[in-house]
Structures are given as C-alpha cells and as structure tokens.
N, C-alpha and C positions, 0 to 999 in steps of 0.2 A: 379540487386538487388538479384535476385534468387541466382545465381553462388557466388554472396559475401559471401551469408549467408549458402549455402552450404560449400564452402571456409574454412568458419570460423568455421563451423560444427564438420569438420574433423580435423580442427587444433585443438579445444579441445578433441575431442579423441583421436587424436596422443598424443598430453599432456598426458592426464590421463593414455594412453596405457605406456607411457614412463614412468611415477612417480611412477606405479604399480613395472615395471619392477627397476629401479632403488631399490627401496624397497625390489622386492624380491631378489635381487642383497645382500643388506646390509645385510639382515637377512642371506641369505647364507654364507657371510662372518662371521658372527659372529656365526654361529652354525658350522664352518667349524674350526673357531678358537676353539671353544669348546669341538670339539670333537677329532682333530685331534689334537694332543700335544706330541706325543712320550712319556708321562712320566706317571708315576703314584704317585697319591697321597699320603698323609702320610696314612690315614687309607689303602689302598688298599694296598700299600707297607706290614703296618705290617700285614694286611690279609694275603699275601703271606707268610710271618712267617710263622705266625702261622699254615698255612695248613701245612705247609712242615718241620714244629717242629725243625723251627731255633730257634739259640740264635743272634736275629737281635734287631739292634733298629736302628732307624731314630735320627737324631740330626743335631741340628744346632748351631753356633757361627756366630760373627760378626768379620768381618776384613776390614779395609780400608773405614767404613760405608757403607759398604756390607753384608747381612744378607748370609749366605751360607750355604747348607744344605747337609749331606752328609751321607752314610749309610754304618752299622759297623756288620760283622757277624762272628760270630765263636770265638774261643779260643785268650785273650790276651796272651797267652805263645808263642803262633805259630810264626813263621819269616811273615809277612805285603806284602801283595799284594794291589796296589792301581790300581782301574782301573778311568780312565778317558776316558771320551767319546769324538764322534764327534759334529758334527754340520749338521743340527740340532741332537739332542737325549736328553737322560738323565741316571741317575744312573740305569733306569730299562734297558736298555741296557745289561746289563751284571746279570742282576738277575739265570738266567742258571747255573753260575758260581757259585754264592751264595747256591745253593742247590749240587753240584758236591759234592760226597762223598767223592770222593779222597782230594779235596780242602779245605775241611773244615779240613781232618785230616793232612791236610799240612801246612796252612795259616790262618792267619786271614786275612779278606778279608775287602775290605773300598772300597769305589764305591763315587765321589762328585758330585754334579750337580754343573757343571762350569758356570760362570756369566755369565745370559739370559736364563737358562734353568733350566727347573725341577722347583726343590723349592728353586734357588737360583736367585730370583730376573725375572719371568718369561718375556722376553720379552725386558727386560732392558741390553744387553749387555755390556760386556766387551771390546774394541778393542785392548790394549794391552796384548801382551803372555805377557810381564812380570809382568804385575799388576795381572793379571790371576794366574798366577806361584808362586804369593804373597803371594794373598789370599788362594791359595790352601793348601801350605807349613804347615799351623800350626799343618794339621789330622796329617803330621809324625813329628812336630816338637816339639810342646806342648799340644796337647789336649788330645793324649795318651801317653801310657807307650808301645811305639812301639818299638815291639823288629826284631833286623836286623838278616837276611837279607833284604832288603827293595828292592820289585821288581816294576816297575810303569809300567802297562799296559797300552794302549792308543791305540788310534783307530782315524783316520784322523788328524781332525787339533786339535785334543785332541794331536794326536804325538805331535805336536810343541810346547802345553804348558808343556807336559810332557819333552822334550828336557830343555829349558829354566831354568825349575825344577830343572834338574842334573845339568845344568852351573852354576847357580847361588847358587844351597848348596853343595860344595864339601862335602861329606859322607854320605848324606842322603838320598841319592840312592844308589844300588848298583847296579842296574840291569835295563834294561830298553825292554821292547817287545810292537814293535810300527808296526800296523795295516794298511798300505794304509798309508803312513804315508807323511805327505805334512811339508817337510825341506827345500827345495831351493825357492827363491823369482822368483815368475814366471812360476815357474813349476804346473801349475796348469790351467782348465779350467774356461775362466770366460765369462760372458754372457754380452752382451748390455744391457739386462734389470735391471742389479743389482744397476747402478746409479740413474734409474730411478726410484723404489721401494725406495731410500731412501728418495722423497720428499714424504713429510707429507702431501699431499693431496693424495696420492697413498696411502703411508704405512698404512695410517689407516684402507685400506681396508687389509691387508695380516695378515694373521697370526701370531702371535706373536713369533712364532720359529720358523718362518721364516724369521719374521724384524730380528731377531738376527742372523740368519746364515747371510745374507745378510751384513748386517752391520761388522763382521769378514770379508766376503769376499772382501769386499771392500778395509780392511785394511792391509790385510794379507800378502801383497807382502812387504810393508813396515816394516809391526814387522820383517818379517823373514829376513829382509835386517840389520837390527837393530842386527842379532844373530850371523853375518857372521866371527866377530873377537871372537867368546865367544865358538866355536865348541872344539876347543882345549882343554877346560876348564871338558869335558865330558871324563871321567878313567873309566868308568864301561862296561861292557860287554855289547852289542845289537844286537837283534833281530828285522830283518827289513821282513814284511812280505806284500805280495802286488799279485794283481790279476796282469798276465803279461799283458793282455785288457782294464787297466785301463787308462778310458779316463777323469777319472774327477781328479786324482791326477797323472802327469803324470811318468812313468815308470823311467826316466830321474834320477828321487830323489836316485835311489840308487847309480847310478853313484855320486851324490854330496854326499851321506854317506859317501862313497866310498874316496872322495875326504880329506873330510873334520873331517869322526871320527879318525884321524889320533894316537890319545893317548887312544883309546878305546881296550884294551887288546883283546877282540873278539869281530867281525863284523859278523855275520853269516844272510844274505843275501838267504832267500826262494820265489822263483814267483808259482803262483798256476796256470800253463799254461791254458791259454784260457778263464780266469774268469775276470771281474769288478772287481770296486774300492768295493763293495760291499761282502766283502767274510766274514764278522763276523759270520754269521749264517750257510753260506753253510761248511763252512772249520772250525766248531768249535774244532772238534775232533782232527785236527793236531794243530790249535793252543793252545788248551790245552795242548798237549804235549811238544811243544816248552816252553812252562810255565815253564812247571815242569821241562824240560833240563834246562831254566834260573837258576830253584832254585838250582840244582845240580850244576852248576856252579860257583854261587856266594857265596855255602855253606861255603867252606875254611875262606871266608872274616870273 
C-alpha cells in the first residue's frame, strides 16, 4: 500500500512538473512570436522618417480581399525602384536603402510587405507567385503616377514573385536585380520538418513568419514549375547576384538564368566568393552599385 501511494505521489508530480513545463513552453512561444517578427510597425516605421527627415509614408490598399501594405519614399518625379523581400522578412528589410543619399536623389523608392508578412496579412500567406505578382502589381500600375524607368529589386523568393511580375506585365518593368535569387523548381534546400509544421496542432506553436515561410516552401517548387513556359516572356535587363556558398538557394539557378533568360537583352551574373545565401547586409555596398549600373542601363528605355 505504501509503494502504491508513493507511486501515485510521484505520478502527480510528474504531472504538475509536466503542465508547468508545457505552459512555460506556450508562453515562450508566444512571446517569441511577439517579439521576433522581422518587421516594423506603422508607428516605428514612420519614427524612422522622421528621425532621418524622410518624405516617407506608410500605406495600404486592398487587392484580391487582401489587405496589403507597402512604403513609398522620396520624389514622385524620380524613375521607381521596387524592393520586394524574402521569406521570412518585411519592407524594413531594406529601410538602409530608404535613407541612402544617393537613392533618394536617384529614385523614388516603394518597399511591400508581400502576403504573410509585415502589415500584409501577418501570418496568413500567399502560396501562389502569381496571385502574389497580382496583388503586388497595382504600387506600379494604379496607385501611383510612377514614372519609368521601373527597376524591381528582390531578395530570395521575393526574386520569383518579382520574375512572375515581369512575365506577366510586358512594360512595367524594365529592369530587374534579384538577390540569392530561387528560379528553378528544386533548386533549393528543404528540410523533413517543413511538412510536419504545417499540421495545426504544430503550427500553432511556431511563429507566425515562420508559418508563412513554411507554407511558401512547401509550395515553391510547384509555382516555380507553373513559370517554366512564361521565362521567354522577361525583355528587361538582369542582375542575378548570389553568395557562391549558398546552401539554402542552390548555386545551380544561375545556370537555369542562364538557360532560360534567353530574350533578356543583359544577364549579368555576380557570385560574392565564399559567402551565404545571406549576403544583403554584408554586400550592401556592391549591391548598391549594381542598382545604380541597373539604372544607367535601362535609362535609354
């Protein structure tokens, strides 16, 4: 009787050690969703203006009953730089850019948060680049008085909605400078655990941009398989730039540029020897410059 009720002693202390531990489990996840997000908010965004005595605003429209939200700095007169991010990130991704002295008296500068991220639906992905490509379309199509040259920056699998972008609007790109850029279906790292994150007894534990990278990677080989007849359809100049050590988008894709920008007047093809998929930050300096070559480029057009 003794050993029973010892037995049973310790079994409710394992319990309660457990239900402790679960609990501090959930609160960590959700203070870890809260705090880690890659983006910033609309006040902090225009904080940042303001310290740095931009002509910035924050704005959003609705497309496809998608609320999207995207940020606009510098001179309507100037020729249009669009930067689009990866996965996970957000429009503060490229904020750096937004204060560059040369770039404001170059461009006007637009940055979106693509569906699942930032302040475009946090959390809630997109899995098609072409509904992606849709909703993105209107900052150069209708919502300004954007004036061309029109150059589309982009960074990972932002490259691919930005590619889709050029297939789908003959002339409202001219120019395209793609980051680490994920074009071929397959070409890319993927992990055992990204099927298993997507049941919703998992996912509730992970981060909300994270559910959203996840959820693209899942799909990713399929859109990009979806793009394979529409490459021909890209006339503008590009800039394909990539750590030569990258293992998360694999090196392979410039060979399929390579392959596949076959009516693109300039391919210009740079590896930053020895670096990651991760070169935005370390390599800001040359990719800046490759920018401003884009613009000098497509300036005739």
């Amino acid at each position: 009787m003794k050993h029973r009720t010892a037995t049973y002693r310790w079994i409710k202390i394992g319990a309660r050690v457990l239900g402790i531990l679960l609990l501090l489990f959930i609160i960590a996840c959700f203070v870890f969703d809260h705090y880690v997000q890659f983006r910033m908010n609309d006040e902090e965004m225009l904080s940042f203006f303001q310290q740095n005595k931009l002509k910035g605003e924050v704005r959003y429209y609705a497309k496809d009953g998608r609320r999207i939200r995207y940020i606009a700095v510098g001179n309507d007169s100037l020729p249009a730089v669009l930067f689009i991010h990866g996965s996970p990130s957000s429009t503060s991704f490229f904020k750096e850019y937004f204060r560059d002295s040369t770039f404001l008296q170059k461009f006007k500068m637009y940055a979106v948060d693509r569906p699942g991220y930032g302040g475009s639906g946090f959390g809630k992905p997109e899995p098609s680049i072409q509904k992606q490509a849709d909703m993105i379309r209107p900052i150069l199509e209708s919502l300004n008085k954007v004036r061309h040259p029109v150059i589309v920056v982009a960074a990972s699998y932002g490259s691919s909605v930005a590619c889709r972008l050029a297939m789908d609007n003959p002339g409202l790109v001219d120019g395209l400078v793609l980051i680490g850029p994920s074009l071929a279906p397959g070409q890319e790292k993927t992990y055992w655990f990204t099927p298993v994150i997507e049941n919703p007894l998992i996912s509730w534990f992970i981060p909300r941009m994270f559910q959203s990278a996840n959820t693209e990677k899942i799909h990713h080989g399929e859109e990009l398989a979806k793009m394979l007849p529409l490459w021909q359809n890209i006339k503008v100049p590009v800039m394909y730039l990539q750590g030569s050590r990258d293992k998360l988008i694999y090196t392979s894709n410039a060979s399929f540029a390579e392959q596949k920008l076959v009516n693109a007047p300039c391919l210009d093809i740079h590896f930053f020897e020895g670096l990651p998929h991760f070169i935005e930050f370390r390599e800001r300096p040359v990719i800046r410059m490759k920018i401003l070559e884009m613009l000098q480029l497509v300036k005739p057009y």
